[in-house]
N, C-alpha and C positions, 0 to 999 in steps of 0.2 A: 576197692576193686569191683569188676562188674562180674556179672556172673550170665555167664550161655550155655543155652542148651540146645540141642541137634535132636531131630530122631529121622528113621528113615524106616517103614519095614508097612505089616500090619494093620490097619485101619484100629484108633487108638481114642479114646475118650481124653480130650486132653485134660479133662481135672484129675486126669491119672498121672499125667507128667507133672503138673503146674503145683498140685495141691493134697494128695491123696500117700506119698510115698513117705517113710521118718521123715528124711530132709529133703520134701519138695523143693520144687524149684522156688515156688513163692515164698516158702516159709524159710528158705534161704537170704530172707529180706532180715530175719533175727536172730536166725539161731545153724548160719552155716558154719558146718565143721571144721573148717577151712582156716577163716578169716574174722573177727570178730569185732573189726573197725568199720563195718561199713557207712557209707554215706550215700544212699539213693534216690537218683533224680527221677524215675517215673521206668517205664516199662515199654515194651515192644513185643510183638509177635507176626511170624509169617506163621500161615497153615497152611496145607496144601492139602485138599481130597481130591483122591484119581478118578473117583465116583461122581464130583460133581460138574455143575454146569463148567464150562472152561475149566477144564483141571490145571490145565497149566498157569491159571491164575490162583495168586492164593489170598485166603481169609488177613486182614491185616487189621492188626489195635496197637496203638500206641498211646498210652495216656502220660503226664506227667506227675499222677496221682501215686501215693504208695502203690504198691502190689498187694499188699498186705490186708491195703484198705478196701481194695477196688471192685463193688460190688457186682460193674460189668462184665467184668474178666471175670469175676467167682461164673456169673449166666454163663457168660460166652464157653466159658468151661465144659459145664455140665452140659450141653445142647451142641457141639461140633467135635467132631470124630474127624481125624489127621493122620491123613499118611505119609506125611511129613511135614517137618516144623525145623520153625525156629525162632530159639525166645531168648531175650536180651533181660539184664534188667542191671541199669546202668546206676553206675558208681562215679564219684566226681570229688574232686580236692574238695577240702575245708576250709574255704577261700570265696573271698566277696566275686572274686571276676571269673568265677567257674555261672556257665551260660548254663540254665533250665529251660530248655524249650523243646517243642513238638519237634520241630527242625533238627534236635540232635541227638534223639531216638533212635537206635536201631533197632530193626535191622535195615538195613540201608539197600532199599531198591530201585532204582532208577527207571522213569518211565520207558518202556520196551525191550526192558533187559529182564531176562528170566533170571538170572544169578543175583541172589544177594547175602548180603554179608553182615556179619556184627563182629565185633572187636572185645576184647578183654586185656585191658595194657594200657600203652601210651606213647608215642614219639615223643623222648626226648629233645627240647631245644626246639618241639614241631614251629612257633612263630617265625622260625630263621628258616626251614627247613622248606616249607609249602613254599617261597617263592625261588626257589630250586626245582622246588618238583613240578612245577606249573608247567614248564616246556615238557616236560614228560608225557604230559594231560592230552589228549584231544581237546582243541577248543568247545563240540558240541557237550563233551563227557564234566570239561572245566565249569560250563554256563550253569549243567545241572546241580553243582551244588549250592545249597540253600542255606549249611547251618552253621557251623564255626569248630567241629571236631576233628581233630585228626583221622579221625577211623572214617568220615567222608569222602577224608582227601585223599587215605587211602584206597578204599573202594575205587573211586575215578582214577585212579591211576593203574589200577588195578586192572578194570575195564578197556585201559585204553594198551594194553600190552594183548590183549582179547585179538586176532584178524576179526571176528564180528561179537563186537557185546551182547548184541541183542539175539545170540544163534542158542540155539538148544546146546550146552556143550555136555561131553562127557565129561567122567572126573578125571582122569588123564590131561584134560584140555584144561580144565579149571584150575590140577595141579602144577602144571605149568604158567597159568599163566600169573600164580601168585607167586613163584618162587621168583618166575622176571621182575614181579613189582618188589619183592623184596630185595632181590639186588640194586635194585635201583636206588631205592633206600639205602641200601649198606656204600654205594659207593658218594652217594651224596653226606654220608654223615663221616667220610672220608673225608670230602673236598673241604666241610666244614669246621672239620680236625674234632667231633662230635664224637665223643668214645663213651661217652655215660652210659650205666643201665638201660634199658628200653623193651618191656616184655610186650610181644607183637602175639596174641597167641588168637587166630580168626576163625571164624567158619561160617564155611560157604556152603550154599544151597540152592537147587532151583526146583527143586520141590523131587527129580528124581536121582540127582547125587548127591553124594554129600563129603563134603573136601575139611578137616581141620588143619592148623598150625598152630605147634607147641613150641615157641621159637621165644628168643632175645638176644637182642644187640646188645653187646658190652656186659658180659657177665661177668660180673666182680668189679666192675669198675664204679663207683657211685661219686664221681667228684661232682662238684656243679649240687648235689640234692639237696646239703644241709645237712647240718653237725647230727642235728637229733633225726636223722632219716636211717631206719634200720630194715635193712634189706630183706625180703620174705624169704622164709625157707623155700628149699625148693621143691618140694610138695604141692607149694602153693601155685606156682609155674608150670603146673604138668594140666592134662588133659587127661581125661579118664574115658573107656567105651564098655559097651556092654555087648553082647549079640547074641543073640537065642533062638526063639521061637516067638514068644511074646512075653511081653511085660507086662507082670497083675500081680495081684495079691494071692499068694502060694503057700497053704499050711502057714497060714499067721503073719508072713511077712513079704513086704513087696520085693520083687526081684525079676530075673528077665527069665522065663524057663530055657534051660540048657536044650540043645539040640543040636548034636552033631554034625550032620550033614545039612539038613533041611530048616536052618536058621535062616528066619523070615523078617527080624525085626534088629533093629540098630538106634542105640542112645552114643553118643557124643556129650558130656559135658565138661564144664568148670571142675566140677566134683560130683561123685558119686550120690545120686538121691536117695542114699539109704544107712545108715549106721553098718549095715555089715554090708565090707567093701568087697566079699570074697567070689563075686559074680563081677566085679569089675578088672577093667586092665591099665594099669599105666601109658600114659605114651611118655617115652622119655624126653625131656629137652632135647629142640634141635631137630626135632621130627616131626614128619607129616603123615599124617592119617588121611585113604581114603577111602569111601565106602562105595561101590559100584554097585549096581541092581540089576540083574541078568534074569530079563522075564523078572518074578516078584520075589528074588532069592536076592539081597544084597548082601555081597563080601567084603571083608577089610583087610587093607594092607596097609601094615606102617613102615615106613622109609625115611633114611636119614634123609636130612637137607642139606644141601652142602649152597650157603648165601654167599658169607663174605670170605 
């Protein structure tokens, strides 16, 4: 499975997200709490500073090197400070015809579109699926993709459920407009009698919202995977948040400092980056998280989904 992580708040040294926490994000390449099969194709990262030139632009790396190994990423760490981010680090079947390339990195951002996205999951049956979902597409949104993963085809579709891909949107807008492309999804794996498992769990970012999805199609269903396929607990399916003040290293241990009113800083992950989960919160299956920033204060709200 792949592993993502969000942050939103703060101006933040990223080798404090990436590499510095018990279970950083990187060091989740060997020894995440979670999961203990992983198979890792290479890495991505958006960064956003509101400080710099074009803030609306953000810092991008994608390598298909380990994380683990990646001397760049260790620099790029210690040398860029991030008021928001977002970091992928992609997992892929145990299989000859799973594609490694720069092209299927996320996080997935489309030239002139502020929004983008990384994935953690899979569409089910997706080779039947994508030529269904093509009319969905905008042609201009369809042309831009480049690499052969679902979570692209997603995104473009995604986009194109957008009135403007390329507009600045809030998270209200962005929450809407994934839950359109998830239905859309849910009624094509209708037409195609598609009931298998399928964890869709996303997040979205344009460097000043930040939108997750703790979602899957066909829960309990696993026909079509294989005798020897055993389904993840559901622990492993949930999304975790943090929000405080800011996140550092606190009387010995990293953590986000609590702050009632005046929380300034927002993590979104896979799982919690730290052994002790008691500064984290669950997001249940079937629900969306989103994080809003008013002036340099961002709030979170989670809400059911109601897809198919």
């Amino acid at each position: 499975m792949c592993r993502v992580l969000a942050y939103l708040g703060e101006p933040i040294p990223l080798e404090d997200l990436l590499y510095k926490p018990d279970v950083s994000f990187v060091n989740q390449t060997h020894q995440a709490a979670f999961y203990t099969r992983l198979n890792l194709a290479g890495s991505g990262l958006l960064a956003w500073d509101a400080r710099s030139e074009r803030p609306d632009v953000p810092f991008v790396y994608r390598s298909t090197q380990l994380a683990i190994y990646d001397r760049n990423l260790r620099a790029l760490g210690a040398k860029v400070r991030a008021t928001a981010l977002l970091a992928h680090l992609r997992g892929v079947p145990y299989d000859t015809r799973a594609v490694i390339h720069e092209q299927n990195l996320h996080p997935f951002q489309f030239e002139g579109a502020r929004l983008a996205l990384a994935h953690n999951g899979q569409l089910a049956r997706f080779d039947e699926m994508k030529f269904a979902l093509l009319p969905k597409i905008r042609p201009e949104l369809a042309r831009a993709i480049h690499g052969t993963t679902d979570s692209e085809w997603f995104y473009a579709l995604l986009l194109s459920q957008l009135p403007d891909p390329c507009a600045d949107l809030g998270a209200l807008d962005i929450a809407r407009g994934v839950t359109s492309a998830l239905r859309i999804v849910a009624g094509i794996r209708r037409e195609l009698g598609i009931r298998t498992f399928s964890p869709m769990n996303l997040f979205l970012s344009d460097g000043n919202d930040l939108v997750a999805v703790c979602y899957s199609y066909g829960l309990g269903n696993h026909e079509g995977l294989g005798d020897d396929y055993h389904p993840p607990e559901e622990r492993l399916l949930r999304i975790w948040y943090t929000i405080g003040k800011s996140y550092g290293h606190y009387d010995g241990e990293w953590r986000m400092l609590a702050a009632d009113e005046d929380a300034s800083s927002c993590i979104v992950a896979s799982e919690p980056l730290t052994r002790d989960h008691s500064t984290w919160h669950s997001v249940p299956l079937q629900h969306l998280v989103y994080v809003k920033r008013s002036g340099d204060r961002p709030s979170v709200e989670v809400v059911p989904l109601d897809v198919e």
